[in-house]
N, C-alpha and C positions, 0 to 999 in steps of 0.2 A: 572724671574725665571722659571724655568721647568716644565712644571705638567706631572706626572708620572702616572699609571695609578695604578688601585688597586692593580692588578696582579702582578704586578712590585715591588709597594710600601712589599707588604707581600712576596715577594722572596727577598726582601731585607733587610729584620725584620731576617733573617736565614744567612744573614751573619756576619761576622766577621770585620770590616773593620780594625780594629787595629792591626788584625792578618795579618800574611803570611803564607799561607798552604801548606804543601807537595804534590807535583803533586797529588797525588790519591788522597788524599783531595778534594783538588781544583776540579780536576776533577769530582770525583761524588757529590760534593755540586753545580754544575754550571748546571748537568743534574737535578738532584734532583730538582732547584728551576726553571729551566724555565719556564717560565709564557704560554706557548703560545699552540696551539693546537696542532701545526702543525711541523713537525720535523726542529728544527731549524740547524742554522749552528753553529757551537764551533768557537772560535775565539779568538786567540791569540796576547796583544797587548805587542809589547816590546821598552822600551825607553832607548834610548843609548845614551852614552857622546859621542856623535860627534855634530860639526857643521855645518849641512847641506847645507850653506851657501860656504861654502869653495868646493872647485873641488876635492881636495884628500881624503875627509870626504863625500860625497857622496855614498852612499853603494845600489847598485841595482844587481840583480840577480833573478834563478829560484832553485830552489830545485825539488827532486821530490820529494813526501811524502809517506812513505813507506803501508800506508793502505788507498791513497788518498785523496781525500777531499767528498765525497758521491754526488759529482755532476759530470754527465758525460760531458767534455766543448766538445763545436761545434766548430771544427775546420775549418780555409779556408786558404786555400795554392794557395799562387802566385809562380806560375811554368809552363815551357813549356817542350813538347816535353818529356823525357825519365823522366824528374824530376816528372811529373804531371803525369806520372804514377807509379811512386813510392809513391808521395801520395796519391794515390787514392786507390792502393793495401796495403794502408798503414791503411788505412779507415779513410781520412781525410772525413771532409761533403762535403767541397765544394772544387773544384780545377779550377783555371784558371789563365786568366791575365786582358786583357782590358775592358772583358765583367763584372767581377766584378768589375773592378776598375769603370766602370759606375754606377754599379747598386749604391756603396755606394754612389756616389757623388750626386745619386739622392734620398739617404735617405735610403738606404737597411739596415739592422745593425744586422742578425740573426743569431751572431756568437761570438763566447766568446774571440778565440786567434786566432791573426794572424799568420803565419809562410809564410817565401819568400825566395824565392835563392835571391844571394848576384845581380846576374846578371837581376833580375825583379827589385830592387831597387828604379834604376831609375823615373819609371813609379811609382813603390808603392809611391814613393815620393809627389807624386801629393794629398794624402792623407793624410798627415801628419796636415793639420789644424781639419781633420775630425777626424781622431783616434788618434792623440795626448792627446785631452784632457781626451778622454775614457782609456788613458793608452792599446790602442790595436796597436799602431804602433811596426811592428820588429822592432827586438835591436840584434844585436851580443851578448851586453851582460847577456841575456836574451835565447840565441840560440835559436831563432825565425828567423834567419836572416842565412841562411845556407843551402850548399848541401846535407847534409843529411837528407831529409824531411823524411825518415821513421822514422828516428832513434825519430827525434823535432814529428813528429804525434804520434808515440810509448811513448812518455814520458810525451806528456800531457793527453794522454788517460788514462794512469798513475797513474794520479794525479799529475802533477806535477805544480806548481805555483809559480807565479814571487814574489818578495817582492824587496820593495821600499821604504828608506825613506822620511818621509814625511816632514815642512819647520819647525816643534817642533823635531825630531829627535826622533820619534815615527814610528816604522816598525810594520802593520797589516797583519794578514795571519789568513785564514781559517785553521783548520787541523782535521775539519770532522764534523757528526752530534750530533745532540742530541743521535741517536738511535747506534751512534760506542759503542762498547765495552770500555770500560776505558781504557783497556790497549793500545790498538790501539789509542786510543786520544792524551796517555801520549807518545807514541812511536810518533808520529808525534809532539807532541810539541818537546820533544827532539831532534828532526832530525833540527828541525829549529833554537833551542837557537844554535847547533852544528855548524850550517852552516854561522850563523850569529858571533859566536867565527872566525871562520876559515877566514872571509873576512874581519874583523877588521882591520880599516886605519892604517897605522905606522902613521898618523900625529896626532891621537884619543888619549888623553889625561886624566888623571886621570881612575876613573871606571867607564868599559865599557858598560857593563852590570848594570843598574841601576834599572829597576822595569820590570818583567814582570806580566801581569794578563791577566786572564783568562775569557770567559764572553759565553752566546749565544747569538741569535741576541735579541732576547729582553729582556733578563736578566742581573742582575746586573753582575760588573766585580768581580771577584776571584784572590787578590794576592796572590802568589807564595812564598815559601821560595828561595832566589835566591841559598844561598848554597846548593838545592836539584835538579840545572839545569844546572848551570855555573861550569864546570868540566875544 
């Protein structure tokens, strides 16, 4: 069994669990109890009737989050020539090709998200046992994997973030701090259930939408009234 810590145990005395609370509920009961000193992150978990197991029930993408996430990500853009200066005037952190595809192979890792033109690939490919499992490999469907490196640098400087389900059929996403505004927490979980409505499988069966809650990192989690998200 678990051991929870005090902190934890008495932020959890404060809530509800039988309930489901109205986004602004939820929301300033999750800042209201956090345990910890330090500004944490908000964090949204949501579980869908899909089967993860299946290829057409598979749900991956990015959104951007309209007041971010209160972390700046370090970006590094695999690109040459005209493209590698558009990330760079884009203010990617790092820009190259072969000389990082070394550095990580030799254990470099000082970077949140990848982004690559389609034509580095190749080479990026050589890393895939390495950033697969960190979930930092491009993805097209991710647009991480593209010509437009200002636009993919511009949109996660952003705030903008991948989401993935996971092999319960459970999607995790940040959507700010402790120290956002409520309304800006509640307007980014809304951007998310929104986004998460719009890519729903045709093969996703019964209800789609099944529990979302709400938590910070070390705080307990805060369910949600779903008829106050799922529009």
């Amino acid at each position: 069994m678990a051991k929870f810590g005090k902190k934890y145990l008495e932020a959890l005395k404060q809530v509800d669990k039988a309930k489901t609370y109205d986004p602004a509920e939820a929301v300033a009961l999750v800042k209201k109890v956090a345990p910890a000193k330090f500004d944490e992150t908000v964090e949204v978990a949501v579980r869908l009737g899909v089967d993860p197991k299946k290829a057409d029930q598979q749900i991956r993408g990015a959104v951007v989050l309209p007041h971010g996430t209160g972390k700046t990500q370090r970006v590094l853009v695999f690109a040459k020539g005209e493209k590698a200066k558009e990330a760079e005037m884009a203010g990617a952190d790092y820009v190259g090709d072969e000389d990082y595809i070394n550095k990580i192979q030799q254990g470099w890792f000082e970077f949140d998200v990848v982004v690559a033109t389609p034509d580095m690939m190749g080479a990026v490919g050589k890393l895939g046992r390495v950033l697969g499992p960190k979930g930092l490999m491009p993805n097209p469907k991710t647009g991480t994997v593209t010509f437009d490196v200002a636009k993919a640098v511009n949109e996660i400087k952003a705030g903008k973030i991948e989401y993935r389900v996971d092999k319960a059929g459970n999607i995790h996403a940040p959507i700010g701090k402790v120290s956002f505004d409520d309304q800006k927490l509640i307007e980014n979980l809304q951007t998310i259930i929104d986004t998460l409505i719009k890519v729903k499988p045709a093969a996703a069966k019964g209800q789609y939408v099944r529990n979302v809650t709400v938590s910070s990192t070390m705080g307990p989690g805060v369910k949600i009234n779903l008829s106050k998200v799922v529009k």
